[in-house]
SEVO-624318 format. One record per residue (C-alpha): x, y negated, z. Coordinates in steps of 0.02 Angstrom, whole numbers, padded with zeros to 5 digits, always signed. Example, Ala and Ser with C-alpha at 12.3 -4.5 7.8 and 13.67 -1.06 7.14 Angstrom:
+00615+00225+00390+00684+00053+00357
***
This chain:
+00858+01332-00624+00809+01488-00709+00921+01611-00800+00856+01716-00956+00818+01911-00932+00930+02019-01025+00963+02214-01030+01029+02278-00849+01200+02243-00818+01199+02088-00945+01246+01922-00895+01053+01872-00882+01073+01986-00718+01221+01946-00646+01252+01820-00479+01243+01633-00490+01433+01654-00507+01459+01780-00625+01322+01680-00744+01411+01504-00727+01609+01586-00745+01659+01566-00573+01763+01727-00483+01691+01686-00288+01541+01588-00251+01609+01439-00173+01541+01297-00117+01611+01193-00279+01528+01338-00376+01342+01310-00279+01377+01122-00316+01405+01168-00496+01252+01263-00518+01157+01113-00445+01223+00982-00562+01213+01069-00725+01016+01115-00677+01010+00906-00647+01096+00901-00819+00957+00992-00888+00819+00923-00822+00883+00744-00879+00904+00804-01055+00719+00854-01046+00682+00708-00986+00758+00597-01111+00697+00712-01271+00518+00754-01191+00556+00920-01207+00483+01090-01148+00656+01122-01082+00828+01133-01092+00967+01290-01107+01157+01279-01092+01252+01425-01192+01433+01441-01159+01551+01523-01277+01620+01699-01268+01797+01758-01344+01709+01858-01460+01610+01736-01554+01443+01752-01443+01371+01622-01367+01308+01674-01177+01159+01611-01088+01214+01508-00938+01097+01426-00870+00884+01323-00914+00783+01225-00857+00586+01219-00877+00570+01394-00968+00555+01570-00909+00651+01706-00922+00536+01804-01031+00539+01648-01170+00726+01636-01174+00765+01817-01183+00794+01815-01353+00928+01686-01351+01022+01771-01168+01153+01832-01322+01191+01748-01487+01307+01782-01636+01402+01632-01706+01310+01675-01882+01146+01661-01834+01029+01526-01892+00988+01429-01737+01020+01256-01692+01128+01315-01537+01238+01422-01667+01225+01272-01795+01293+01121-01689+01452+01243-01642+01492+01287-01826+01461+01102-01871+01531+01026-01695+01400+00908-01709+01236+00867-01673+01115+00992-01744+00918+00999-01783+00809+01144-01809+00605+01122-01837+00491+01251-01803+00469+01350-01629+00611+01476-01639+00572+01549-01455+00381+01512-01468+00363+01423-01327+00272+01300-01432+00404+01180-01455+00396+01069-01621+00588+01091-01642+00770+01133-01568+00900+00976-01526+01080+01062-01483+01236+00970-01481+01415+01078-01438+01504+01069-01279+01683+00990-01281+01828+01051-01144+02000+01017-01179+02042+01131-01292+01889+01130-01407+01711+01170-01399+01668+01280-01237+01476+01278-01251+01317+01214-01319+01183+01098-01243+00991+01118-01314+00839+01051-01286+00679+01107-01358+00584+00970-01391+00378+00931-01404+00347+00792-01516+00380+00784-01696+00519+00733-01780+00692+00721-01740+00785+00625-01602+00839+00444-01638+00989+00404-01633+00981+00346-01446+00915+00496-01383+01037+00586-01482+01190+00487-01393+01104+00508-01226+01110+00699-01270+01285+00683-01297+01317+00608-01128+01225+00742-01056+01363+00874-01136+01505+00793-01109+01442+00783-00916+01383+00987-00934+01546+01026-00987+01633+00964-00850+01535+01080-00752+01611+01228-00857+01810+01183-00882+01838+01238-00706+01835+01427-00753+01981+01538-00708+02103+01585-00856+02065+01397-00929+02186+01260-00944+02157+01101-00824+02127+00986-00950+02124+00804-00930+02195+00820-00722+02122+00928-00563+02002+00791-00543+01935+00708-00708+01783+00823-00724+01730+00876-00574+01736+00681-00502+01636+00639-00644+01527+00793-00639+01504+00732-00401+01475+00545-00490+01316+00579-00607+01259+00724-00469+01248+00604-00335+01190+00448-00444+01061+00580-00514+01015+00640-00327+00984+00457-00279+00892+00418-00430+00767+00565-00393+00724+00492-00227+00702+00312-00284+00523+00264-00295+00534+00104-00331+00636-00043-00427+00709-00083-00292+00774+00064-00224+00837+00105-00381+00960-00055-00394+00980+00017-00206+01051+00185-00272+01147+00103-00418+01215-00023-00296+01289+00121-00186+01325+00278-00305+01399+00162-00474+01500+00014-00393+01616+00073-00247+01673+00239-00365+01699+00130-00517+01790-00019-00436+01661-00128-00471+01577-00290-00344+01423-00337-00464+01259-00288-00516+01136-00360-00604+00977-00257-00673+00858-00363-00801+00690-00275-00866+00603-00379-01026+00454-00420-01001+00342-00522-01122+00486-00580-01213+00583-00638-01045+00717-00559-00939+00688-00528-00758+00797-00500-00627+00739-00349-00523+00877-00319-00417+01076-00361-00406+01197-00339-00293+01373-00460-00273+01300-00627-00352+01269-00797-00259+01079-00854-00310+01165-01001-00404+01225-00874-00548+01090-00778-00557+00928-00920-00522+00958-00979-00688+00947-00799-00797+00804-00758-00712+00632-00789-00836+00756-00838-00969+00691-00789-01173+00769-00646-01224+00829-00754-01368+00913-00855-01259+01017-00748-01184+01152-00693-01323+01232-00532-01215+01034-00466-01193+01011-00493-01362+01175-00381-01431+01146-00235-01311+00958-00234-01321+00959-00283-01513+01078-00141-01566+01047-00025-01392+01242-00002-01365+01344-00035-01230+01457-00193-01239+01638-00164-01126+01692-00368-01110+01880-00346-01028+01899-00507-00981+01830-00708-00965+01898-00761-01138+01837-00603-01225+01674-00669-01145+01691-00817-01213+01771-00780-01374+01617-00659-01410+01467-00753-01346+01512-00960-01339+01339-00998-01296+01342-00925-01124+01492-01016-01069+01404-01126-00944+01355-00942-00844+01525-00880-00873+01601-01055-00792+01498-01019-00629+01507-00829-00611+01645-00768-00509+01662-00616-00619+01817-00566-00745+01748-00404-00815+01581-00340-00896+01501-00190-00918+01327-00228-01009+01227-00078-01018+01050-00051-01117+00933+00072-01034+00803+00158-01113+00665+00233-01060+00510+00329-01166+00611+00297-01324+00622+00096-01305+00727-00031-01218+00671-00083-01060+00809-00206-01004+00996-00189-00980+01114-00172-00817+01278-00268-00788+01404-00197-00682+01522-00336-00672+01725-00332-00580+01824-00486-00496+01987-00447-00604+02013-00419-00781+01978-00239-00828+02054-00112-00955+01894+00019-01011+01942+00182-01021+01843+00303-01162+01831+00397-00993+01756+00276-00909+01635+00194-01068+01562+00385-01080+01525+00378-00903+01431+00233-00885+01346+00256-01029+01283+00391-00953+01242+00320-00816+01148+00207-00906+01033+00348-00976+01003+00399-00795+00964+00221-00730+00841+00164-00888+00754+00356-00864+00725+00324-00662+00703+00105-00682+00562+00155-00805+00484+00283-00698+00485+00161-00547+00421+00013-00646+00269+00138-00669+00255+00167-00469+00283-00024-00451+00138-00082-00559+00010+00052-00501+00071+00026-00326+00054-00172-00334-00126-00125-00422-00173-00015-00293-00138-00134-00161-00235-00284-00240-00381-00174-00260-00360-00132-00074-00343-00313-00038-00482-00351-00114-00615-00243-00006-00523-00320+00130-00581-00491+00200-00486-00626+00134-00493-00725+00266-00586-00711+00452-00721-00824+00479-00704-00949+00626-00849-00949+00740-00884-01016+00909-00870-00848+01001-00726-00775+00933-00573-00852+00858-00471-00695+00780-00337-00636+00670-00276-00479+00587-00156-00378+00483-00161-00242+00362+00008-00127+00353+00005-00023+00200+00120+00131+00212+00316+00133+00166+00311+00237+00083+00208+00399+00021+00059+00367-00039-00018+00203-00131-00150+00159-00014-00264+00225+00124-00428+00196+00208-00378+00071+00350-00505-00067+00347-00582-00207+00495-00705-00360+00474-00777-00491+00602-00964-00524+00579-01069-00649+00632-01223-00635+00701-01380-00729+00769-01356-00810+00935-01171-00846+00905-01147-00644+00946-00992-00579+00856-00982-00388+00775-00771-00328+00785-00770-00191+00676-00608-00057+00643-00603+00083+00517-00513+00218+00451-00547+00340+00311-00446+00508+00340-00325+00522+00203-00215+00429+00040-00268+00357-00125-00364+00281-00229-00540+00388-00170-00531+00339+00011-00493+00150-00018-00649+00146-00121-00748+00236+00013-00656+00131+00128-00738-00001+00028-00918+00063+00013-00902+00096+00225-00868-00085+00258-01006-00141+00124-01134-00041+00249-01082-00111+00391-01114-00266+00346-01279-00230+00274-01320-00124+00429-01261-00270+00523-01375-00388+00442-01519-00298+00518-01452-00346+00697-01429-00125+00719-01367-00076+00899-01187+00022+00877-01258+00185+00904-01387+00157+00798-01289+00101+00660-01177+00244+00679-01311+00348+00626-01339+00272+00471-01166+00277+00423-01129+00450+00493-01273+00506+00324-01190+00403+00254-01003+00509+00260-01102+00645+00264-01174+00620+00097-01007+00580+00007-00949+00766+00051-00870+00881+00161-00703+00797+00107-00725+00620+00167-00722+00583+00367-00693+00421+00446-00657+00342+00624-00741+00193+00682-00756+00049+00790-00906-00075+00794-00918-00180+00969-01037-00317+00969-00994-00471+01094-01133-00579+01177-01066-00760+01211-01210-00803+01329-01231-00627+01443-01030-00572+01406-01061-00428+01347-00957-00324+01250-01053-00157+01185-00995-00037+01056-00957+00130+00989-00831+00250+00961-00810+00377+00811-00672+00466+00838-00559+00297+00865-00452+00252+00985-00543+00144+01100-00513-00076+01145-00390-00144+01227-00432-00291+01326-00332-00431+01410-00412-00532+01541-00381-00720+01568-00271-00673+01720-00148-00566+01607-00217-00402+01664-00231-00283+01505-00334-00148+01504-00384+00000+01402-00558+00105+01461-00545+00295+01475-00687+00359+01350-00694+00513+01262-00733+00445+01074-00880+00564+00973-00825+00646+00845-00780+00550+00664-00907+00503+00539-00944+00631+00432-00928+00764+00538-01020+00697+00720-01199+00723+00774-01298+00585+00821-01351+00495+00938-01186+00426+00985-01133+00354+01151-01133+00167+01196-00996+00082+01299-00999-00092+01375-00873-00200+01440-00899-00357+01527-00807-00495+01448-00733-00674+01565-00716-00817+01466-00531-00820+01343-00519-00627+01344-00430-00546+01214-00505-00383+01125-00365-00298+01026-00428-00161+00914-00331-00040+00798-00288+00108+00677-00194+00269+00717-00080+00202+00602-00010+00067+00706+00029+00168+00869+00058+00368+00825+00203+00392+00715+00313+00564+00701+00429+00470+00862+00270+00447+00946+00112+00535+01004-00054+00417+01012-00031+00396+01191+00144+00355+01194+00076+00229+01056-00065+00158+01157+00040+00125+01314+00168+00045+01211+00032-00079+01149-00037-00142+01309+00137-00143+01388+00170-00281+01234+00024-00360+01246+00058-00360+01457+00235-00448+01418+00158-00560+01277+00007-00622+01396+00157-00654+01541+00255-00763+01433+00121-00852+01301-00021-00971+01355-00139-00876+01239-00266-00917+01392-00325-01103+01428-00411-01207+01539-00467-01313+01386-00515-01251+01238-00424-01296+01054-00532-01292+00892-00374-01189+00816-00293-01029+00916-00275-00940+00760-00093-00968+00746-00071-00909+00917-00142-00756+00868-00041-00748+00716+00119-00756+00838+00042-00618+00947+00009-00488+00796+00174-00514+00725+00248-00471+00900+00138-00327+00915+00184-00260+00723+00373-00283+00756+00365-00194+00921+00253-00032+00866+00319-00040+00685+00511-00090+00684+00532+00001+00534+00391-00018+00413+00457+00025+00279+00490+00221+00308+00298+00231+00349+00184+00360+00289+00029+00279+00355-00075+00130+00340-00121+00013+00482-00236-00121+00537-00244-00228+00678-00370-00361+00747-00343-00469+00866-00495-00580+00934-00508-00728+01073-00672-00721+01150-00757-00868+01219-00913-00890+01318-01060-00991+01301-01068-01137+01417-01211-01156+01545-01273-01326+01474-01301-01247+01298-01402-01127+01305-01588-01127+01408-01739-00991+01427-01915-01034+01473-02051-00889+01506-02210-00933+01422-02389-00878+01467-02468-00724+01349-02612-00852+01308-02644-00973+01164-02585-01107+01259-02413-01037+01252-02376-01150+01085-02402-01297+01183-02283-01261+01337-02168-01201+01175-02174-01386+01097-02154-01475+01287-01992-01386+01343-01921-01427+01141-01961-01608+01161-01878-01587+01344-01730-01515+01312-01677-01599+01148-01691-01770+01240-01586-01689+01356-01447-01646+01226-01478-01784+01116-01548-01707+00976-01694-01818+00953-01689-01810+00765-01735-01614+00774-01873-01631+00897-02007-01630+00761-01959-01506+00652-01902-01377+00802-02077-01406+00866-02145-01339+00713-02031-01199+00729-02059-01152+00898-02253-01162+00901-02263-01048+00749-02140-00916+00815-02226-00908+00961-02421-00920+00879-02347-00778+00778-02316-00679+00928-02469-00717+01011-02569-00661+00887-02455-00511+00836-02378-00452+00976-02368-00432+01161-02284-00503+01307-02193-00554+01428-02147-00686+01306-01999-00818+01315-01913-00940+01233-01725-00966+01221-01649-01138+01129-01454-01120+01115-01347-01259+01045-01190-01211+00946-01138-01257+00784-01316-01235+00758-01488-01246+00849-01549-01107+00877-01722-01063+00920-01774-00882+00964-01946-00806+01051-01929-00655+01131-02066-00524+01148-02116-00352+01213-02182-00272+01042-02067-00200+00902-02199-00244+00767-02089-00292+00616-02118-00478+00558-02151-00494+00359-02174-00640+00244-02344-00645+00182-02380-00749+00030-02517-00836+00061-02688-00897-00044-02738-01038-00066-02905-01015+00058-02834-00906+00183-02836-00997+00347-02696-00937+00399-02507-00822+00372-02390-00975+00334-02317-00966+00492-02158-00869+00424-02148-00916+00246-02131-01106+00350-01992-01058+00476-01906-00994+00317-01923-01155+00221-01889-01262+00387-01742-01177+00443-01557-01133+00400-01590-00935+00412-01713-00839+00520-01705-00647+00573-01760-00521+00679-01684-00403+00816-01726-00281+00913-01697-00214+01091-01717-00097+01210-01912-00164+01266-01966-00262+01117-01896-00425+01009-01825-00558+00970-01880-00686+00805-01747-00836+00784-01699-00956+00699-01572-01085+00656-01552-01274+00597-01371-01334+00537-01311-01485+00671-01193-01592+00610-01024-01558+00674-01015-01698+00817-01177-01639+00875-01110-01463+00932-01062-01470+01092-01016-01290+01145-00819-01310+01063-00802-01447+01136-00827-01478+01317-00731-01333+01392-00780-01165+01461-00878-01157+01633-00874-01019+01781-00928-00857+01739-01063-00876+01879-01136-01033+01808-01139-00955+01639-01236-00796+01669-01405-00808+01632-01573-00727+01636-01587-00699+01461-01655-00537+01378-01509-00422+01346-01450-00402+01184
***
């Protein structure tokens, strides 16, 4: 609140007290102060003014500058002192005791016009209320009555001055005056619809007597229930959705925008006979239907609704009416923060995976937190990614920062990944590409990051850290465990290479990555967060069979169960968050020993041959007879392609899954191409046929050369590695080339 400059020694100078009447600056007086600046601002508010000004009136005939809101001192110096005769709308509405207008910018502040309307105390006018306002034209006749709820709330503010008589009791006023401050106070905190009912709910009803609350917004020619407080479902099911046209009461107070005071069930009836089936099953005696208004048009109406018959005192109709302004002014602002906020998050939704895919490796399941509150969105994002040879990439993410900017780069990260991922990149290696990545957005964009790669058939689990916290891992015997790494520094701001980390894996181990967001809070430090995560996923793995001897097609909802418990017991209270989260949760499981073989091959032509024998071999073996042909064809021209191409040592790997997979590994990292071929060339088919011939195709590379594979679709009761249970570690550890 700011107080016009005036000569020294004027009032424009004086203390807080002096300016607002009071003798000692109490606490009443500091609680004064603060309401009338409220006062202000929601007069602004309702007119879209610059700002507002509250003049009260002197014995001889001036009108003194108390208090404003929105406008300096130097702008409203030349109102600190006015005489009754001048020609300004403050001076107008207290010679006219009415509502006055004034166009044109009397304090050039470029204002398209001056709304004042006199303050009333007991024994006449004791002020004036003004608002300079921005658009064009004068105030309808809502905004004008809103106005004049404002003043006769500002003057309760003022009738407590020494010398003055009490007025209406001790307490009329000033409980009015504590009412609207602390509705108003409530109102400025709500964010959304529903913590608006919230405030309503617990600043309106208890003070006023009143058990019910009902707050309806129109939408699309329909009333919806947003919030209510002290109905059974049964009265309120039915109103919700209903046609505005159908609903009599919405259509009086929305139709002519003024309140409607029903005192009793047969007034109710009397007045509006159509609703007398709601009237029959509400438990209510009493109405107060309310319009509110918000940005000059009716957005819905509130009911504040007693047991017993009630008389309405004016006293009471002026206050809820203004109350009404207040609620319309703050349900309108948070319908704003609701829409955006439910855009936001579908937008962040949307870059998320709908669902995880369920592969033979890894069974998992996750959740996304968004904040409580703060912020719309954030950066938090995960993914599971499959990859040739039944490997699995887990990946975790978090963009540093809030809003709309870091969900899309959240967005644009996770699309890389998965490109980068496509191309079968180590982690360390595709943390450099995504490290230019951040680095290319700007110096304001960082990002932590996880990206492990698991190995079904070696049980391997290798990955990265950039600047994230690192796995947690629970082994089959309950034991939960967390390495000790130091993580490189985020991407964006790290310097490649980065470090790679790799955990050995038994068969049904849980890997449990996550955000900051999930275990550092302002009760908790990151390490107090981590430790309370593995000591809930110690207790959950004690009491829940999440590891079995046999394996089920579906764990999912086990997992489900287990991230819930984990949420609940990091996150008890959500909803006062000012952080995002994101959790993933995934069951590993091992390649059995019967589904996957490797045969070294001789660096010679006849290599293709010894290629086609051990297909033929080991099909027959699995029963795959129908495939023997056509993975012949693959496997002699993935390994002719090598031979003539590459170097050795060469070997072949067949792995049956879901699919059949077919891979040559070799010692060169020569990069395999397509060639389209003419009709006389002898030869460069090879590829463009494995392409044709088989489900998808790819290459990798490692740390001394290769690997070309492919893969043809079995039909589901040909898959055998679901199905027939999980073997020793021993027995399933094989020679195979690392990956």
């Amino acid at each position: 609140m700011a107080v016009g400059k005036a000569a020294p020694g004027s009032h424009a100078e004086r203390s807080e007290s002096a300016r607002l009447g009071f003798v000692t600056a109490s606490d009443d007086e500091r609680w004064g102060a603060e309401a009338l600046a409220l006062a202000l601002q929601q007069a602004t508010t309702c007119l879209g003014g610059l700002g507002a000004l509250v003049h009260r009136s002197a014995p001889n005939g001036h009108l003194r500058l108390v208090a404003t809101s929105g406008l300096t001192p130097e702008s409203t110096e030349a109102w600190a002192d006015l005489h009754n005769q001048e020609d300004v709308a403050p001076t107008r509405a207290v010679r006219s005791g009415d509502f006055a207008w004034v166009v044109g910018d009397s304090l050039e502040t470029g204002a398209a016009g001056t709304a004042s309307v006199p303050l009333l105390g007991p024994d006449g006018q004791i002020g004036v209320l003004s608002v300079l306002t921005a658009a064009v034209g004068e105030p309808d006749g809502m905004q004008r009555s809103f106005l004049r709820s404002v003043a006769i709330w500002s003057a309760g503010q003022l009738e407590g001055v020494p010398g003055r008589p009490p007025g209406r009791g001790p307490t009329a006023g000033p409980e009015r005056a504590v009412r609207m401050g602390e509705l108003t106070a409530a109102l400025a905190e709500a964010a959304t619809s529903q913590e608006v009912v919230q405030a309503v709910a617990e600043h309106v009803l208890p003070p006023s007597g009143a058990d019910g609350l009902a707050i309806q917004v129109l939408e699309g020619g329909r009333l919806h229930i947003v919030g209510s407080s002290g109905y059974p479902p049964e009265v309120l099911g039915p109103l919700h959705g209903l046609p505005l046209a159908a609903n009599a009461v919405a259509t009086d107070v929305l139709g002519t925008r003024t309140p409607q005071f029903v005192e009793s069930r047969a007034e109710f009836l009397r007045r509006y006979p159509t609703m007398k089936s709601t009237a029959e099953v509400s438990p209510k005696n009493a109405w107060a239907f309310l319009p509110m208004i918000a940005s000059g048009r009716a957005i819905g109406f509130c009911v504040v609704s007693y047991s017993r018959p009630r008389f309405f005192s004016d006293e009471e109709r002026t206050l809820l009416t203004a109350l009404s302004g207040l609620v319309g002014q703050s349900l309108g602002r948070a319908r704003l923060y609701d829409l955006e906020h439910a855009r936001a998050q579908e937008l962040q939704r949307g870059l998320l995976p709908r669902t995880l895919p369920s592969l033979p490796a890894v069974r998992a399941a996750a959740r996304y937190l968004p904040a409580g509150r703060g912020e719309h969105v954030g950066g938090d994002w995960y993914d599971l990614i499959p990859l040739s040879a039944d490997r699995v990439a887990l990946v975790i993410g978090d963009v540093m920062g809030h809003g709309i900017a870091e969900a899309a780069t959240m967005g644009r990260l996770r699309t890389a990944v998965r490109t980068l991922a496509e191309l079968e990149m180590p982690p360390a290696e595709l943390f450099g590409r995504l490290n230019d990545l951040m680095s290319d957005l700007g110096e304001d964009f960082y990002a932590t990051c996880l990206y492990a790669v698991f190995d079904p058939v070696t049980r391997s689990c290798t990955f990265s850290l950039a600047g994230h916290p690192p796995p947690v891992v629970v082994y089959p015997d309950g034991t939960v465990h967390m390495p000790a790494l130091a993580a490189d520094p985020p991407l964006g701001a790290a310097e490649p290479p980065f470090e790679t980390h790799e955990l050995y894996l038994p068969a049904e181990s849980l890997v449990v990555l996550c955000t900051d967001g999930l275990v550092e809070s302002a009760a908790q430090d990151i390490d107090q967060g981590l430790a309370r995560l593995q000591g809930v996923l110690a207790e959950a793995a004690a009491r829940t069979p999440y590891f079995r001897s046999e394996r089920r097609d579906d764990d999912v909802p086990h997992l489900d169960d287990l991230c819930d418990r984990v949420v609940s017991a990091l996150q008890p209270d959500r909803g006062h968050t000012s952080d995002d989260a994101a959790l993933l949760i995934a069951h590993t499981r091992c390649t059995a020993a019967g589904d996957v073989v490797s045969f070294p091959l001789p660096e010679d032509p006849q290599a293709a041959g010894e290629a086609r024998r051990h297909v033929r071999e080991q099909l027959t073996a699995w029963g795959l007879d129908e495939f023997i042909t056509t993975t012949e064809l693959l496997a002699s021209e993935l390994v002719g392609n090598a031979i003539r191409h590459a170097k050795g040592p060469l070997r072949l790997l067949l792995l049956r899954s879901r699919s059949l997979i077919c891979a040559v590994f070799d010692g060169s990292l020569s990069t395999p191409h397509i060639r389209h071929a003419t009709y006389t060339d002898e030869g460069g088919r090879g590829l463009f046929l494995i392409a044709t011939l088989s489900l998808r195709w790819g290459a990798r590379y490692l740390d001394d050369g290769k690997c070309i594979w492919c893969e043809q679709d079995l039909p589901q009761g040909d898959a055998s590695g679901e199905t027939r249970g999980a073997v020793d570690a021993e027995q399933a550890t094989l020679a195979t080339p690392d990956a």
